[in-house]
MDAnalysis code that builds the backbone (N, CA, C; Angstrom):
import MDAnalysis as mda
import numpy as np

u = mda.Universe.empty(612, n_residues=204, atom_resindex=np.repeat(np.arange(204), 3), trajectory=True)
u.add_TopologyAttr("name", ["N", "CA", "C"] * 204)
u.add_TopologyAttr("resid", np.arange(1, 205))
u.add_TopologyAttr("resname", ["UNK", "UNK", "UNK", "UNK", "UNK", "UNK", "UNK", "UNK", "UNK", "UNK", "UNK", "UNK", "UNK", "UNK", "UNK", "UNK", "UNK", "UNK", "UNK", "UNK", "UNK", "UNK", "UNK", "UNK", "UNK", "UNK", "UNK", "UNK", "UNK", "UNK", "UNK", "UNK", "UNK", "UNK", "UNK", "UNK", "UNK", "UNK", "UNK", "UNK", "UNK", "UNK", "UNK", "UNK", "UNK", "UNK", "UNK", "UNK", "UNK", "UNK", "UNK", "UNK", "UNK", "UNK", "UNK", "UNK", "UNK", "UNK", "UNK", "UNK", "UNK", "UNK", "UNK", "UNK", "UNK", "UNK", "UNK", "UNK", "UNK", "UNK", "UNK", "UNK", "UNK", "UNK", "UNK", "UNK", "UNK", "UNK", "UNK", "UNK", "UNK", "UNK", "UNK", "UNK", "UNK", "UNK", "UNK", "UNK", "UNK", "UNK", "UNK", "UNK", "UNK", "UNK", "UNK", "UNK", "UNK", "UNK", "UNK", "UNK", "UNK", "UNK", "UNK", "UNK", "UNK", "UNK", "UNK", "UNK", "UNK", "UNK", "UNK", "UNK", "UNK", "UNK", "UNK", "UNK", "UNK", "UNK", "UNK", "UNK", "UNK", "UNK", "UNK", "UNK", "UNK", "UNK", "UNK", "UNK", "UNK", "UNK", "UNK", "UNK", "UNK", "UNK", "UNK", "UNK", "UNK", "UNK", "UNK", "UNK", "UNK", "UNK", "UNK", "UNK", "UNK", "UNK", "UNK", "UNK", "UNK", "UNK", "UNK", "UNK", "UNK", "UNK", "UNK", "UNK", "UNK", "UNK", "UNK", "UNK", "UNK", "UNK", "UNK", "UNK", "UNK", "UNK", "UNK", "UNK", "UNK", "UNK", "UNK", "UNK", "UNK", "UNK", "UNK", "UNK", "UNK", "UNK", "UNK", "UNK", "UNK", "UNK", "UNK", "UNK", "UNK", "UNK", "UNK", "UNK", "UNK", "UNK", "UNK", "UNK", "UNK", "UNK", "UNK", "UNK", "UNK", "UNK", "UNK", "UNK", "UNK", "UNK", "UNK", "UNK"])
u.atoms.positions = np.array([
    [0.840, -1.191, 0.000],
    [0.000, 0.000, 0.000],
    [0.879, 1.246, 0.000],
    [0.685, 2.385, -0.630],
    [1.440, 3.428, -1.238],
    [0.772, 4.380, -0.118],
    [1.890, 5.156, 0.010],
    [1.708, 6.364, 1.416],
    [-0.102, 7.324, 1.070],
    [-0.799, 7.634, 2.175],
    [-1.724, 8.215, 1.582],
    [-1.905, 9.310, 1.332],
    [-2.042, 9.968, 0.350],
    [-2.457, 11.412, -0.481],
    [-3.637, 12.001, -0.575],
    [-4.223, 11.512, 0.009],
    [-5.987, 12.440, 0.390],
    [-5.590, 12.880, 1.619],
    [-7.377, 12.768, 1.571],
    [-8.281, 14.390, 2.716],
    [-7.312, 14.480, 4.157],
    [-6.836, 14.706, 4.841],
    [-5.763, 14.106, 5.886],
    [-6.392, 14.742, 7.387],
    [-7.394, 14.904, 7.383],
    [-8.656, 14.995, 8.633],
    [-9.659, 14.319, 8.339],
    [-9.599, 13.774, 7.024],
    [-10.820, 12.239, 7.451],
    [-10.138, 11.239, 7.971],
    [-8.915, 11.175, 8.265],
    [-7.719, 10.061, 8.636],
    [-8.160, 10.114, 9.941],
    [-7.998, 11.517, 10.509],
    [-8.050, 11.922, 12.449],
    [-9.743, 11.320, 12.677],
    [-10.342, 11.472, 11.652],
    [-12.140, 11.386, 12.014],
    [-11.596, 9.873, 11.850],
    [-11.573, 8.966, 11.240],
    [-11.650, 7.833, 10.883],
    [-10.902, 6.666, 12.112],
    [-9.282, 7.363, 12.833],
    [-8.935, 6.642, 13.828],
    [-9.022, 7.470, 14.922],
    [-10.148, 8.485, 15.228],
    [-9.980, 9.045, 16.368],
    [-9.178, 9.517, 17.511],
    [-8.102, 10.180, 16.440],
    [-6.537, 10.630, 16.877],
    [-6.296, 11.814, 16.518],
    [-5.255, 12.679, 17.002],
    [-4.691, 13.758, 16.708],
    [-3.418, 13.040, 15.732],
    [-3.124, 13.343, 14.684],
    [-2.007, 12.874, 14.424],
    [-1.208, 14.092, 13.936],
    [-0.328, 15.211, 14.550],
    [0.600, 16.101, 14.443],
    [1.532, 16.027, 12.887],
    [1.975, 14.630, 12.950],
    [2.743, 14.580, 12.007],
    [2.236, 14.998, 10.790],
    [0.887, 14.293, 10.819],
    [0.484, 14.320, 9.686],
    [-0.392, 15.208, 8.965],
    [-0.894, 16.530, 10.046],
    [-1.563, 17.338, 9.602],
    [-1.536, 18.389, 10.984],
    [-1.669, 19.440, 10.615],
    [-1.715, 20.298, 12.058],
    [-3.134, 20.961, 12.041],
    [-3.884, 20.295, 11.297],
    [-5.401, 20.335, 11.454],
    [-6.384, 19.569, 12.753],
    [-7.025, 19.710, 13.100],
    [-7.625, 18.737, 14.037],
    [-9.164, 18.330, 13.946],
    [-9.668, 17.382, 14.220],
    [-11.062, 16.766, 13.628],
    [-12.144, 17.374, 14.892],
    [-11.707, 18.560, 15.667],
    [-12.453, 18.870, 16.480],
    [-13.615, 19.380, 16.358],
    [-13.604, 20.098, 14.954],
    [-15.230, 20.263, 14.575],
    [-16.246, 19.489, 13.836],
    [-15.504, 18.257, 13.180],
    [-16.278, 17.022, 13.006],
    [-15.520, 15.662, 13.482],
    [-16.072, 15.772, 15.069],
    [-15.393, 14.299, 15.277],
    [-15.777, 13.347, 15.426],
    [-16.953, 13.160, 14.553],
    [-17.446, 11.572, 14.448],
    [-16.662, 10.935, 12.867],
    [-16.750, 9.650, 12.862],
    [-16.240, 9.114, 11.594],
    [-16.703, 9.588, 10.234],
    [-16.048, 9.580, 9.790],
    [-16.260, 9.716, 8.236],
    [-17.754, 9.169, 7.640],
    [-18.492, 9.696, 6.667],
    [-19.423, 8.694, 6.045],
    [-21.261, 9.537, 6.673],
    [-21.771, 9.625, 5.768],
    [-22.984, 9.861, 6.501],
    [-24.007, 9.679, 7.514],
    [-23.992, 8.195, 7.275],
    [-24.313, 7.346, 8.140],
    [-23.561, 7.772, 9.780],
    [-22.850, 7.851, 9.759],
    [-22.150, 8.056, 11.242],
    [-22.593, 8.694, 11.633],
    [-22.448, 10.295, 10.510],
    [-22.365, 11.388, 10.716],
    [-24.336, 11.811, 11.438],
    [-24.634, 10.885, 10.806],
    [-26.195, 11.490, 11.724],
    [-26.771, 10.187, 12.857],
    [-25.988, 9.129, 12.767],
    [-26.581, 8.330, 13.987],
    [-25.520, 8.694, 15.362],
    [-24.506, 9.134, 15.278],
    [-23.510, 9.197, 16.145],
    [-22.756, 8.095, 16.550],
    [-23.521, 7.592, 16.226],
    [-22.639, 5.742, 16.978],
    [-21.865, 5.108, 16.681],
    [-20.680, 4.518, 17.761],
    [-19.293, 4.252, 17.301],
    [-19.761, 2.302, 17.393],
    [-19.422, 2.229, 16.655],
    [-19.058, 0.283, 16.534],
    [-18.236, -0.033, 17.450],
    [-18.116, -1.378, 18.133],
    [-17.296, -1.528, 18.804],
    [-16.533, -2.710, 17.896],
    [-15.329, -2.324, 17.916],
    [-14.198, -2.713, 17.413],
    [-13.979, -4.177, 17.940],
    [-13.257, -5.107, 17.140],
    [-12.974, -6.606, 17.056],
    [-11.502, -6.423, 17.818],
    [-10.840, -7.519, 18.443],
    [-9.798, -7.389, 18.547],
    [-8.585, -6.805, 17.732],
    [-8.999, -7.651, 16.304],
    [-8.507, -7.122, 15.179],
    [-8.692, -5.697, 14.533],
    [-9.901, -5.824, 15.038],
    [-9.990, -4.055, 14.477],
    [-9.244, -3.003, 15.456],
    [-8.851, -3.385, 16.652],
    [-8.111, -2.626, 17.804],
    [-6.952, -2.186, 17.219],
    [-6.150, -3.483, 17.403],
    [-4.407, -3.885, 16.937],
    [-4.585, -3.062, 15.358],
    [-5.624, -3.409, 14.497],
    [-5.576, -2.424, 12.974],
    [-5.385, -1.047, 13.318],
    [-6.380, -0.419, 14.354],
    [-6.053, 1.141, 14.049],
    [-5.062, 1.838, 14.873],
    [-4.506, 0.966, 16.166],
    [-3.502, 1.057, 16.762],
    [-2.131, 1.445, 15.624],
    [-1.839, 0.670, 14.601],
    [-0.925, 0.458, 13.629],
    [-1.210, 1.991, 13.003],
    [-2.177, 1.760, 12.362],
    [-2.781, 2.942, 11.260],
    [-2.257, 4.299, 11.570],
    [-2.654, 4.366, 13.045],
    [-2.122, 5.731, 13.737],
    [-0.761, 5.870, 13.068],
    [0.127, 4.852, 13.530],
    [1.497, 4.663, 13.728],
    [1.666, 4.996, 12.058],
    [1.500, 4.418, 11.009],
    [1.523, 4.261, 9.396],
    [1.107, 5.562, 9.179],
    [0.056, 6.611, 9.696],
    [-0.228, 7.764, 8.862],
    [0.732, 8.944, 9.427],
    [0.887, 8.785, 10.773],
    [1.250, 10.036, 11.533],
    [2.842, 10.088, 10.573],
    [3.915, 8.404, 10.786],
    [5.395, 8.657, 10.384],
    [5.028, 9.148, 8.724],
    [3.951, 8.853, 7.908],
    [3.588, 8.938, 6.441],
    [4.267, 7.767, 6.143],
    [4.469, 6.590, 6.479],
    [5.120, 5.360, 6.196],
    [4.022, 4.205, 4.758],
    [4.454, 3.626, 3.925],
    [3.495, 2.932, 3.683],
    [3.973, 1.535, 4.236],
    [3.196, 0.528, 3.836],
    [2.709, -0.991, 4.877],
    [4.027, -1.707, 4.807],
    [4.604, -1.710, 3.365],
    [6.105, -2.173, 3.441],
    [6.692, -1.571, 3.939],
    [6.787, -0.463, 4.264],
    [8.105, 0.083, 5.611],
    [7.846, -0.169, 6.712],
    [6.489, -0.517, 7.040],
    [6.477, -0.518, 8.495],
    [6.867, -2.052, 8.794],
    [6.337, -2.670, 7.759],
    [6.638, -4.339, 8.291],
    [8.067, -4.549, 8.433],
    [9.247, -3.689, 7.267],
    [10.374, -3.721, 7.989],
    [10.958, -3.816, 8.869],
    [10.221, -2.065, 9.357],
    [10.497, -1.269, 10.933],
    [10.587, -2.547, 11.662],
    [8.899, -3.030, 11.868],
    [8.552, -4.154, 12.632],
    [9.667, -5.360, 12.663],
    [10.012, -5.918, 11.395],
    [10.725, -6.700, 11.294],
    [12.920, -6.448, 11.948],
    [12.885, -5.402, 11.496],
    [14.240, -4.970, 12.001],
    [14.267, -4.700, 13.651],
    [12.594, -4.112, 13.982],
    [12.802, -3.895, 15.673],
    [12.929, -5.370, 16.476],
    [12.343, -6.468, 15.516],
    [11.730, -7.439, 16.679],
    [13.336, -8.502, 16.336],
    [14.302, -7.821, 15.748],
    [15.600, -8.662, 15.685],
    [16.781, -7.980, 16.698],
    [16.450, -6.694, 17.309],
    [17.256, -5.992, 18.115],
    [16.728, -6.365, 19.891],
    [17.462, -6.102, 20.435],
    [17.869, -6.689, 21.694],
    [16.435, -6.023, 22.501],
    [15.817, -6.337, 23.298],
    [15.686, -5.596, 24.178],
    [13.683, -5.501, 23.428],
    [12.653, -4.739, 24.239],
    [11.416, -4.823, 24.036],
    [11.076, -4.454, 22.895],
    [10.823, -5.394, 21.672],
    [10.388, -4.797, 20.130],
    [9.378, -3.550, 20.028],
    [8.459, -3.465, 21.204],
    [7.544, -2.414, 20.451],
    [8.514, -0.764, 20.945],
    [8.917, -0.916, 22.561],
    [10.155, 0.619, 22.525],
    [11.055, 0.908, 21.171],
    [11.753, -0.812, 20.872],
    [13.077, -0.497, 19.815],
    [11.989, 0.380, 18.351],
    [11.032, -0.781, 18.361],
    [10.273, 0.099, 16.614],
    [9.968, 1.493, 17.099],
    [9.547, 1.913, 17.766],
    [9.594, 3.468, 18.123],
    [10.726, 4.333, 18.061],
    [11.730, 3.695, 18.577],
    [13.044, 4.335, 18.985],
    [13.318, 4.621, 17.596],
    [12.948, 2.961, 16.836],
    [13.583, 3.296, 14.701],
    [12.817, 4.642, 14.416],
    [11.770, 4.610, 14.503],
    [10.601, 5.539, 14.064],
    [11.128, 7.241, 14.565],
    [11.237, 7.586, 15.436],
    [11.808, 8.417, 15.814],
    [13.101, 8.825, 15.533],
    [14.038, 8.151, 15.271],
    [15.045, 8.451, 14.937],
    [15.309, 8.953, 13.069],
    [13.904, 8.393, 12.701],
    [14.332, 8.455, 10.942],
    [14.758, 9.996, 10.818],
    [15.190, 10.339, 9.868],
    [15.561, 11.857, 9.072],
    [14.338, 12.972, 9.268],
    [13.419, 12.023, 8.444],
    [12.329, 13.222, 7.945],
    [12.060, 13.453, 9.324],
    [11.526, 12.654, 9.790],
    [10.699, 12.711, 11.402],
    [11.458, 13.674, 12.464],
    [13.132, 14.110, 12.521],
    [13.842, 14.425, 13.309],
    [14.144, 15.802, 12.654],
    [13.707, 16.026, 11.573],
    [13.563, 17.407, 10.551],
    [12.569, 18.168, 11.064],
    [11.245, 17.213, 11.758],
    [10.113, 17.666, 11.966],
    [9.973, 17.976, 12.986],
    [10.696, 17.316, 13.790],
    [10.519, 17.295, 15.295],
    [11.482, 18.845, 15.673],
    [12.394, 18.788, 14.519],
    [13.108, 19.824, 15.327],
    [12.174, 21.303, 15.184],
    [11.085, 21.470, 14.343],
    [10.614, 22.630, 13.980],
    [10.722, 22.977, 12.876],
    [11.651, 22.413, 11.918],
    [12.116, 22.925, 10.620],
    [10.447, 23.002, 10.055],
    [9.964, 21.834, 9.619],
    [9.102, 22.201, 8.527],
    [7.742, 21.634, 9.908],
    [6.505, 22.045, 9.408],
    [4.842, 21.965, 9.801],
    [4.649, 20.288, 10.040],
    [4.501, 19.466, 9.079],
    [4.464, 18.318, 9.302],
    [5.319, 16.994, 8.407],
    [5.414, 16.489, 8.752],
    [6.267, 14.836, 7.971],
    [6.540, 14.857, 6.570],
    [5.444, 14.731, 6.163],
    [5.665, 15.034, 4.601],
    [6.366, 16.155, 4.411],
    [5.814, 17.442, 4.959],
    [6.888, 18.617, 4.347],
    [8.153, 18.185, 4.482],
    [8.820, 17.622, 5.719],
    [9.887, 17.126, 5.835],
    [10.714, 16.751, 5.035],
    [9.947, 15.775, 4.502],
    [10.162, 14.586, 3.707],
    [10.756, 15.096, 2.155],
    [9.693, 16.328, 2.013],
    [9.531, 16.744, 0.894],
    [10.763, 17.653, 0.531],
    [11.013, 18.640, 1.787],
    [12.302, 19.215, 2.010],
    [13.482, 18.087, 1.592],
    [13.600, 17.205, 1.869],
    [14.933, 16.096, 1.779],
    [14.949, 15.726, 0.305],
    [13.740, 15.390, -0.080],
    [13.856, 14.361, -2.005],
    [14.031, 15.474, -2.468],
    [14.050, 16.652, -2.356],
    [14.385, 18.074, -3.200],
    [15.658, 18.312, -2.954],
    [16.499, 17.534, -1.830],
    [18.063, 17.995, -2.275],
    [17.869, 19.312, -1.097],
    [17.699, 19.323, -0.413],
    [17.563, 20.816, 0.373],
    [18.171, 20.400, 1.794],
    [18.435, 19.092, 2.420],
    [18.830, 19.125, 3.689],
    [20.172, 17.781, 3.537],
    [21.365, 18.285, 4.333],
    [22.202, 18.004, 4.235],
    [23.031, 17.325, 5.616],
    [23.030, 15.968, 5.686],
    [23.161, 15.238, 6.872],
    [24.440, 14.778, 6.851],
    [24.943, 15.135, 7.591],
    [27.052, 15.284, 8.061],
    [27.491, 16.171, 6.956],
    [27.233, 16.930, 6.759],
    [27.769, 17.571, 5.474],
    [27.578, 17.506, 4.008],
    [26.801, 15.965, 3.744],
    [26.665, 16.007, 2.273],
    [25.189, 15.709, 2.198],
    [24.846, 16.163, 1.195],
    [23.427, 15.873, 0.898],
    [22.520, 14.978, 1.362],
    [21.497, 14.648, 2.050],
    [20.856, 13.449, 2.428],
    [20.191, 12.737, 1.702],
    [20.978, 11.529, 1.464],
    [20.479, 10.480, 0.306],
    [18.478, 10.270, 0.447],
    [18.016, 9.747, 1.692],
    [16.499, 9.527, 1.918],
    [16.216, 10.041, 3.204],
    [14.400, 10.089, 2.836],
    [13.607, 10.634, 4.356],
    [13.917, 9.367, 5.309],
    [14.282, 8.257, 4.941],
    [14.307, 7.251, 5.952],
    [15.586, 6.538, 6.562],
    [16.037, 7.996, 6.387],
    [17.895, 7.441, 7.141],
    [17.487, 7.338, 8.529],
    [18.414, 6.556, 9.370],
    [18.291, 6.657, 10.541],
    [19.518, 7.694, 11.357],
    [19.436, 8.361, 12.417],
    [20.559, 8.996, 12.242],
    [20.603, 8.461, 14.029],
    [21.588, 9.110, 14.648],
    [22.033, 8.899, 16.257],
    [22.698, 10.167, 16.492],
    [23.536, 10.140, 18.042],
    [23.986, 10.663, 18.769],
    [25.307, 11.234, 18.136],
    [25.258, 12.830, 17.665],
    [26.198, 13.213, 17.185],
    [26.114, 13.545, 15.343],
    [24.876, 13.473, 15.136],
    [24.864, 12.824, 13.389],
    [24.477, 15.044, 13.690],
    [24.360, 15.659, 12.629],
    [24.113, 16.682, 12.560],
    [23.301, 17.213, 10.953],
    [22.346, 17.560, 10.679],
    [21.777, 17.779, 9.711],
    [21.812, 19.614, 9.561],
    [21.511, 20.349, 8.141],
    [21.598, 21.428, 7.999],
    [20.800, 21.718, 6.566],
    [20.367, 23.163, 6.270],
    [19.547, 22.960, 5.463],
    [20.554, 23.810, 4.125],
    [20.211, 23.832, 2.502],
    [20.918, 24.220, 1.675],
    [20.711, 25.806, 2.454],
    [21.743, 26.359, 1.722],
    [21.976, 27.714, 2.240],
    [20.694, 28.330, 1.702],
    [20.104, 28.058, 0.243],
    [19.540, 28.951, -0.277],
    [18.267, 28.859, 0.436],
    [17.856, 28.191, 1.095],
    [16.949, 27.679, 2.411],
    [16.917, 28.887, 3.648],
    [17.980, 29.421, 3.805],
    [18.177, 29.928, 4.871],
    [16.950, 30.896, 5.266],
    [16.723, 31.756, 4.276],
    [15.735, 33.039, 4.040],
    [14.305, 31.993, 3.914],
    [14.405, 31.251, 3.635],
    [12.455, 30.891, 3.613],
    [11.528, 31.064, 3.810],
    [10.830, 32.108, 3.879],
    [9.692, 32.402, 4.674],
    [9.005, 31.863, 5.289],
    [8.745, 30.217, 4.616],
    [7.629, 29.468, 5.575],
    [8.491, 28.467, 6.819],
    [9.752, 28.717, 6.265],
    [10.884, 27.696, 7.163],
    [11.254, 28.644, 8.403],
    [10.916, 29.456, 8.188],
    [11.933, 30.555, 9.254],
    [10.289, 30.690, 10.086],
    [9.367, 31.176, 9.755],
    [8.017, 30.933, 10.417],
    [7.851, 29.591, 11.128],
    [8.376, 28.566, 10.565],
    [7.458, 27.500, 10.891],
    [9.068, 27.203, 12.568],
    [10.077, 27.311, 12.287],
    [11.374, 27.315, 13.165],
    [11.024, 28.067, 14.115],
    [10.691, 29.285, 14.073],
    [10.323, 29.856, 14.996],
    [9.111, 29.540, 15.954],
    [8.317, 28.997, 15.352],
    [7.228, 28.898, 16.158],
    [6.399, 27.469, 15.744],
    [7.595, 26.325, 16.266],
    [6.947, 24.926, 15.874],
    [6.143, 24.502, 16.117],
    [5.660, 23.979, 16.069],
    [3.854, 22.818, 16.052],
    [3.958, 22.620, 17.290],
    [5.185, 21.127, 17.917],
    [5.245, 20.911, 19.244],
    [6.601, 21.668, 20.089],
    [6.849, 21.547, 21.076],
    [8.172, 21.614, 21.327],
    [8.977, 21.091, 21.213],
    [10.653, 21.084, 20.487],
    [11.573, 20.274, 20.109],
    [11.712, 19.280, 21.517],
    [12.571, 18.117, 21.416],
    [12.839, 17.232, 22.735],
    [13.969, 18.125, 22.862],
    [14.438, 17.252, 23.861],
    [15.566, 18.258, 24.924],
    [16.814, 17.412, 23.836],
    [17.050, 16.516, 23.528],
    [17.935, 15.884, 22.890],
    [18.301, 16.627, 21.319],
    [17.593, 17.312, 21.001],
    [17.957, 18.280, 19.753],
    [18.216, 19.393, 19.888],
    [19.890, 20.110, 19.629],
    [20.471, 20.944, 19.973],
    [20.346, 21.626, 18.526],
    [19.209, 23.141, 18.439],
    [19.200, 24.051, 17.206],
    [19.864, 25.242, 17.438],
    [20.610, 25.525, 15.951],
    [21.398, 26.540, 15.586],
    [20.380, 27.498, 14.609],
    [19.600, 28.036, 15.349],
    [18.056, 28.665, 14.487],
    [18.822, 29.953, 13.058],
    [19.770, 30.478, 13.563],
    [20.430, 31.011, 12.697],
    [20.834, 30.676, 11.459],
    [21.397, 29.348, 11.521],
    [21.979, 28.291, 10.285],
    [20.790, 27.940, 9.831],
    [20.206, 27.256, 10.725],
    [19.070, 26.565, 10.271],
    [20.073, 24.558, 10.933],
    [20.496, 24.637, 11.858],
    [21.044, 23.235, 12.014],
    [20.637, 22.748, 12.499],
    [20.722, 21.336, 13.017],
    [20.741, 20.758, 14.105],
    [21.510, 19.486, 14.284],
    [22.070, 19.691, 15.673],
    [22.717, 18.338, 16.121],
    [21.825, 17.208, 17.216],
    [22.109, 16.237, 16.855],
    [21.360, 15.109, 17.546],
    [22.324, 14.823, 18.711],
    [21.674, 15.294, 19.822],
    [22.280, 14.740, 21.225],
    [22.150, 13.055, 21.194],
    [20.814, 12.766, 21.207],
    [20.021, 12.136, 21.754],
    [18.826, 11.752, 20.666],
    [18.655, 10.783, 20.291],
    [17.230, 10.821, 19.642],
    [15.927, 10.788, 20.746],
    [14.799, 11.049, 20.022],
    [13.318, 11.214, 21.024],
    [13.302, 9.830, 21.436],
    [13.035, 9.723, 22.837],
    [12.729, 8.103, 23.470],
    [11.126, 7.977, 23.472],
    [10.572, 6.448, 23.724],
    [9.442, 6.254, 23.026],
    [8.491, 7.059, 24.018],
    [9.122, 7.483, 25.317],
    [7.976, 7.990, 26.420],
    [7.557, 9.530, 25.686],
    [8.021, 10.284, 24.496],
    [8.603, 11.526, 24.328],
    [7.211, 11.275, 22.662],
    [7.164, 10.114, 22.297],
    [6.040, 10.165, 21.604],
    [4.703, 11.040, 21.338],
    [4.759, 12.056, 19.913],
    [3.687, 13.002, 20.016],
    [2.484, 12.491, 19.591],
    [2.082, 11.032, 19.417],
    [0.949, 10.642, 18.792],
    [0.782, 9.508, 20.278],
    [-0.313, 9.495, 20.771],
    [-1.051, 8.403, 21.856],
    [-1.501, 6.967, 20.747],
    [-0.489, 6.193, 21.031],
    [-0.838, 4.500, 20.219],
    [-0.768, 3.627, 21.656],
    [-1.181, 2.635, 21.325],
    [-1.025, 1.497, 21.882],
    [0.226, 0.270, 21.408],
    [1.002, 0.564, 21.396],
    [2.569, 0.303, 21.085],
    [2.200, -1.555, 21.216],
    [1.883, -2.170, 21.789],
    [1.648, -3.812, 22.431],
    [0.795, -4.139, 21.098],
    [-0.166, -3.215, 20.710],
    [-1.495, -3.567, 19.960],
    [-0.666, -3.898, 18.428],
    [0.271, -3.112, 18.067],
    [0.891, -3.190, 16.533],
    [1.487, -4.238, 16.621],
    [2.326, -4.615, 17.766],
    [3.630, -5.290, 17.724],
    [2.683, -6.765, 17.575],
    [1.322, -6.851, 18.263],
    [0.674, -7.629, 18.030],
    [0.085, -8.072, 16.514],
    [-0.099, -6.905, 15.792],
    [-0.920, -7.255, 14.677],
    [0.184, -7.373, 13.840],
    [1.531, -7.194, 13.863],
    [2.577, -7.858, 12.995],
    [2.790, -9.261, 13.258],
    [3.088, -9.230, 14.438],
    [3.227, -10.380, 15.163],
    [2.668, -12.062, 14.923],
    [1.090, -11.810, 14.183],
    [0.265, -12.714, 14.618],
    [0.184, -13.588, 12.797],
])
């Protein structure tokens, strides 16, 4: 399944989430589900086990903008590393490029991120950043092309980010840089999932 490109507040109506990453819109003035039917009986279905562990994931798949083959990776690469698979797939998740572009304030949400990087515009240790889905660590440092510097919507959006950066991202708002102390740990998570519920529906 290919990343999704529609309405991106019928997503928040549909799994009954804020998802930051993925839109800085919120479903607060229509927050029943999608569909007419909903929309005038009010009534929520109660969900299957399976349907739990599904939108548990979904959250996780729309907020990073991931499609189904990356995440089964994620999934697959977290549950081969040491230590509790559903923290480590978070820890991957958090640590990617785009996501740590976003987190720092640079751009509004994920995709912009994202979008900033396949354009050749952000530059990780010094040379260009090959993909949105590098992983980076402690010490890795990203920066944006110079001609970036002046941006209007970059210098707006830096100044006055969506959430607050974590304490582990050290910005040079001037340059436009940042160095990675620390990547975000999974307690530091801006989307509310049920972390047990995914690891389950890969799992099974």
């Amino acid at each position: 399944m290919a990343r999704y490109r529609g309405p991106r507040v019928r997503i928040l109506r549909r799994l009954g989430s804020e998802l930051p990453g993925l839109t800085t819109k919120t479903a607060a003035r229509r927050p029943t589900p999608p569909g007419h039917a909903a929309a005038q009986n009010k009534r929520f279905v109660k969900l299957s086990e399976h349907g739990a562990r599904l939108r548990e994931k979904q959250k996780l798949r729309y907020h990073y903008g991931l499609s189904e083959r990356a995440m089964r990776r994620m999934y697959e690469r977290a549950s081969r590393m040491q230590g509790d698979s559903g923290r480590n797939m978070l820890a991957l998740l958090e640590s990617r490029l785009d996501n740590l572009v976003w987190r720092a304030g640079v751009t509004r949400t994920i995709p912009a991120a994202r979008q900033l990087i396949t354009h050749g515009h952000v530059f990780l240790n010094g040379k260009r950043a090959k993909s949105p889905g590098q992983f980076l660590g402690s010490g890795d440092v990203f920066t944006l092309a110079e001609k970036c510097l002046n941006r209007e919507d970059l210098r707006i959006s830096v100044n006055n980010p969506v959430l607050d950066p974590p304490p582990g991202l050290e910005r040079d708002l001037d340059k436009l840089a940042v160095k990675v102390e620390s990547t975000p740990g999974a307690d530091q998570l801006p989307v509310e999932v049920d972390i047990q519920k995914v690891i389950e529906y890969y799992a099974r």
